[in-house]
N, C-alpha and C positions, 0 to 999 in steps of 0.2 A: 438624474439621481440614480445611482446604482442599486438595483435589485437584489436584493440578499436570497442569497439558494440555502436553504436549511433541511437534513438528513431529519427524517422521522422513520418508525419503525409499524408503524399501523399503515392499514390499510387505506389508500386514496382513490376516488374515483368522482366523475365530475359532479359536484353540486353539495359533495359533501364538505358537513362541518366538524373538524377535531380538534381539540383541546393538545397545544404542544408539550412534548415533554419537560423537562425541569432547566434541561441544560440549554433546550432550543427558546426555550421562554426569556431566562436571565437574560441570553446574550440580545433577542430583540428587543425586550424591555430596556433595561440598563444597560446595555452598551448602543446601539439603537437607535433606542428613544423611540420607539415605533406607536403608530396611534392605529384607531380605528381606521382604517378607507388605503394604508396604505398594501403596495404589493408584494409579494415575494413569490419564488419558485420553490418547492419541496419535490425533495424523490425519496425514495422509499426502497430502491436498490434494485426496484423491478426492470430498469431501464428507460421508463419513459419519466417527461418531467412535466411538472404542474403547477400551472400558473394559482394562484390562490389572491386572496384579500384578506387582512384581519377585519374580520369579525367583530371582537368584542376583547377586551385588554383593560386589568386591573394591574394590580401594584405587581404583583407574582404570577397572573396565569391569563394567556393570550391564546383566543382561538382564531384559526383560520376557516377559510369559505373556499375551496376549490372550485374554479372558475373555467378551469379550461384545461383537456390530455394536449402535451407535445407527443405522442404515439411511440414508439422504441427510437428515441432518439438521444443516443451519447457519446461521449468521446473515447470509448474501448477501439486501442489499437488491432490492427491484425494479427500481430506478431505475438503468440501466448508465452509470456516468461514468469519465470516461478524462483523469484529469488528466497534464496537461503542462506543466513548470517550467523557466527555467532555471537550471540549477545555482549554488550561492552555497558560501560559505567556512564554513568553519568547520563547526560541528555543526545549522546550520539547514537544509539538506537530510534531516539525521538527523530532525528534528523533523518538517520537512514528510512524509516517508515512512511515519514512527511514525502521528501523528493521521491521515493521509488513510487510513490503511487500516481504525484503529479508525474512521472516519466511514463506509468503507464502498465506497471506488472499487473498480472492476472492475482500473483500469490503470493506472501509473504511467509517462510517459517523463520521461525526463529530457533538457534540451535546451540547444545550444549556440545562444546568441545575443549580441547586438554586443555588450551590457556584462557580458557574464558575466565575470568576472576570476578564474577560478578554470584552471590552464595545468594540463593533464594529456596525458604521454606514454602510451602504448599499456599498457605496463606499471601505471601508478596509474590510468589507464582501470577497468580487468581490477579490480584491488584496492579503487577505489570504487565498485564496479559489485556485487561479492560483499559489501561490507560493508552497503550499502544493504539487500544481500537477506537480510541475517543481522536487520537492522532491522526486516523486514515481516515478515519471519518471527515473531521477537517479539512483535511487536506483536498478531497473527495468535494465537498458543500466547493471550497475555493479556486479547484481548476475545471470545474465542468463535467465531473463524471457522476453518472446517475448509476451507476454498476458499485457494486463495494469491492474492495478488494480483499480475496479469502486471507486471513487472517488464520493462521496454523497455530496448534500448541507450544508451546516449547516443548522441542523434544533433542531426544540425541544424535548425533553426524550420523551414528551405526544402523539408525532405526530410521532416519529419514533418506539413507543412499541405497538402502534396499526395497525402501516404496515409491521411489522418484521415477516417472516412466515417460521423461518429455525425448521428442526424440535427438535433440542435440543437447549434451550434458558439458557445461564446461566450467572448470573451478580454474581462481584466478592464483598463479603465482608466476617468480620470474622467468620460468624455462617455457616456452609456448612451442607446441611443436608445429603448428602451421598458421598463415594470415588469416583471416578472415575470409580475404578475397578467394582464398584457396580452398572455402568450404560454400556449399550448397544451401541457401534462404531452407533452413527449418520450418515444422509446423508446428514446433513448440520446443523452446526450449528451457533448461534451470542454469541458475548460474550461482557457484557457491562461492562463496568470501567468510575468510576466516575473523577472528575476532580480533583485540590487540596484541601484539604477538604473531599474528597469524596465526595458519593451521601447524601442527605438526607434521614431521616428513611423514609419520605412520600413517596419520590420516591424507595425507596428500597422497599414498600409496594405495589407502583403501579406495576414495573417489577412483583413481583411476584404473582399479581392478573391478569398481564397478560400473563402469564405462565414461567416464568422464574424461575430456581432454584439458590440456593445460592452457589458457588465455594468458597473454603477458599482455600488460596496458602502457609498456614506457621501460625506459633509463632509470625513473625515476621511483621511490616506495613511498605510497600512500596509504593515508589514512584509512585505517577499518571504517569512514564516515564517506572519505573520499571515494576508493576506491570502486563499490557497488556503483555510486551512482554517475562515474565517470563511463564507466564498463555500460554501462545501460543507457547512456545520452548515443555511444559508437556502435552499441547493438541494434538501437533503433535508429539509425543514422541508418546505419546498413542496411538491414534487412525491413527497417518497419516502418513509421508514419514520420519521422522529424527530418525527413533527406529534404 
C-alpha cells in the first residue's frame, strides 16, 4: 500500500503530535479514507522526512504522531536553476509550476512582460500567487522532495534581470550562439522563457545586455508550457542528476 507524503507548515520533531491543516486533512480523510493506525510521511520543507501514524481522525480533522527523523534527506539536485516565465492563461502556468519543480528547479519567478495577456488586480495577484504555491506544493508531497521550491512574486522582466545573479544566464529563443557542449557545468544558473507570444526583440535585447545568452531547443517552436520544461529535462541531462 502506498504511503502518502503530505507538506505541513508547523514544526515536526520525533514523538510529536499535530493536528493537520485543512487541506492536508480533506485529502487524507475523503479522498484517502485514512483511519486511525495507518502511516504517512510529512516534511515541513526543512529537508528531512518523517515517518508519522494517525492518531486520531474525525469527519474533518486528523492528527498525526511522528514516529521517526529520516535526517536531511531529499531529492535537491546539484545543479541550482532559477527559472523565470511570463505568465500565460489558463491552466499552463499550473503545468509549467507542477513539472519544473518535479524537474528539480531551486526557483520559480513569475514575470510580467509586453505580451503577457493575462490583467491581474492586487487582489487575483495575492490568489494566483497562493494557488501557484498549493501547485509546487503538490507537486513537491508527489516526487519526493522535502525542500520547497522558492516561489518569487510576480514581478517585471526589468526588475527581475537586474537582481538575477546565477552565474550562467540563458533565455530561450531561436538564434543560439553556442551548444551546450561548448559551455562549462555552472554553479547556478536562470533560464528565461517568455510567455505566449514570446518575448519581445526589446526585451530579448535587454536580457542579453544584461548578460544572458541565447539557448535555441530545435527546428521546431514551442509551447510557452513546452518550452521551460523541455530546456530543463536537456539542462539537467547535461550538467545535473537525470544523465
Amino acid at each position: 500500500m502506498r504511503v502518502p507524503r503530505i507538506y505541513t507548515s508547523q514544526a515536526l520533531a520525533n514523538g510529536a503530535t499535530i493536528a493537520l491543516e485543512e487541506r492536508a486533512a480533506h485529502y487524507l480523510l475523503q479522498v484517502l479514507r485514512m483511519k486511525v493506525g495507518r502511516e504517512l510521511r510529512l516534511f515541513n520543507g526543512d529537508g528531512s522526512s518523517y515517518h508519522a501514524v494517525v492518531s486520531a481522525a474525525t469527519r474533518r480533522d486528523i492528527s498525526c504522531t511522528v514516529t521517526a527523523v529520516e535526517g536531511d534527506v531529499h531529492a535537491e539536485p546539484a545543479l541550482d536553476i532559477e527559472l523565470a516565465i511570463g505568465i500565460s492563461k489558463g491552466d499552463r502556468m499550473d503545468t509549467v509550476v507542477q513539472k519544473a519543480t518535479e524537474l528539480g528547479v531551486s526557483r520559480i519567478v513569475p514575470l510580467r512582460t509586453a505580451r503577457v495577456d493575462v490583467k491581474l488586480d492586487d487582489a487575483r495577484e495575492q490568489k494566483k500567487w497562493h494557488h501557484w504555491q498549493q501547485v509546487m506544493i503538490s507537486a513537491c508531497e508527489q516526487c519526493g522532495r522535502n525542500r520547497l521550491v522558492e516561489l518569487a512574486p510576480l514581478q517585471s522582466l526589468e526588475h527581475w534581470l537586474g537582481e538575477c545573479s546565477a552565474a550562467l544566464k540563458l533565455v530561450l529563443q531561436p538564434h543560439d550562439d553556442a551548444p551546450l557542449s561548448a559551455r562549462q557545468k555552472p554553479e547556478s544558473l536562470a533560464l528565461l522563457v517568455g510567455p505566449e507570444g514570446g518575448l519581445s526583440a526589446e526585451e530579448i535585447d535587454s536580457s542579453l545586455a544584461s548578460g544572458f545568452t541565447s539557448l535555441r531547443l530545435g527546428p521546431r517552436v514551442l509551447r510557452t508550457e513546452t518550452a521551460p520544461l523541455a530546456a530543463l529535462s536537456i539542462l539537467q541531462f547535461h550538467w545535473g542528476d537525470m544523465g
